[in-house]
C-alpha positions in Angstrom: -28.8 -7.1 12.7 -26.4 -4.9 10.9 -26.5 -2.2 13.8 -25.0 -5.3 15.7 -22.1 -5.6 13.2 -21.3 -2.2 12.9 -21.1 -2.1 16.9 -19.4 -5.6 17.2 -16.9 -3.6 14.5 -16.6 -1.0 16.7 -15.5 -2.7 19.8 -13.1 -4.8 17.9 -11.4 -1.9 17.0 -11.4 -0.8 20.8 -9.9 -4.1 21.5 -7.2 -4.4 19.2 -6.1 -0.7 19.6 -6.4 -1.5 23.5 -4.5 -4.7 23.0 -1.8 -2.3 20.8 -1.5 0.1 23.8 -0.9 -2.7 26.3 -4.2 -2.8 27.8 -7.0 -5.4 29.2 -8.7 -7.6 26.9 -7.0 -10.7 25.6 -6.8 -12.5 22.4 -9.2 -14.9 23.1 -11.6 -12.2 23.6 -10.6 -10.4 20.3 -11.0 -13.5 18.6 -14.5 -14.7 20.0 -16.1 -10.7 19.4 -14.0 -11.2 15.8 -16.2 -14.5 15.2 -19.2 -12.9 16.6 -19.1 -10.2 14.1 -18.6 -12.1 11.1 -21.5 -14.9 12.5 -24.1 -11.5 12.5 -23.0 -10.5 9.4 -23.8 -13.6 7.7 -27.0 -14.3 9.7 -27.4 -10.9 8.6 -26.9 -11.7 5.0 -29.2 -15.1 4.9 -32.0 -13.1 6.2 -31.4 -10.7 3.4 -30.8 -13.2 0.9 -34.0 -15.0 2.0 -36.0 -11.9 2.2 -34.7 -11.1 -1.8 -35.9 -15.3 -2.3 -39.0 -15.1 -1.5 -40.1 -11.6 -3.0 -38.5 -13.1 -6.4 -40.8 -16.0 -6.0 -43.9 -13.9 -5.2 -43.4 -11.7 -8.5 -43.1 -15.0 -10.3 -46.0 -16.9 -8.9 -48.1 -13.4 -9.6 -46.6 -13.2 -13.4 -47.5 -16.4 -13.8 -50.9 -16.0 -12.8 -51.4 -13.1 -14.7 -49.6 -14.8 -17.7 -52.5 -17.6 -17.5 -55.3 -15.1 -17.6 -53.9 -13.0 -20.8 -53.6 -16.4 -22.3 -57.0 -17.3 -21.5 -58.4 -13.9 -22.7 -56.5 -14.5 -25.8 -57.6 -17.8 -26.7 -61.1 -16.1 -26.2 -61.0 -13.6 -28.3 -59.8 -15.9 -30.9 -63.1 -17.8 -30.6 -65.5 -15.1 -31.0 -63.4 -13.9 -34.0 -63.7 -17.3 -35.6 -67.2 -17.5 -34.8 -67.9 -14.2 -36.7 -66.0 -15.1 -39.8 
């Protein structure tokens, strides 16, 4: 996704120095590679964003599992230690 916006970038530059220099494209074809570009790059970004989500959620589902065992162990050992008094 982010090759796409560097090269979407990359031809809006072309444009716009071509459009400088008197040349072919017009603005409406600036404009949509423009909106192009910045619709990628935030695709780009909720993809990420939703990647980063669900790797936080993961850690916390594990920590929380492992949380619950230590606890368990815990209450265990304090058991047997009462027993043994």
């Amino acid at each position: 996704m982010w090759i796409y916006v560097i090269i979407g970038s990359l031809v809006l530059i072309y444009f716009i120095f071509s459009k400088m220099t008197g040349h072919s494209p017009t603005t409406d074809t600036i404009i949509l590679t423009m909106l192009s570009v910045i619709l990628a790059g935030l695709i780009g970004g909720g993809i990420k964003l939703g990647i980063h989500i669900g790797t936080f959620n993961e850690f916390m589902k594990n920590s929380n599992q492992k949380f619950g065992s230590l606890a368990k162990d815990f209450k265990e050992h304090l058991r047997n230690h009462e027993k043994f008094k």
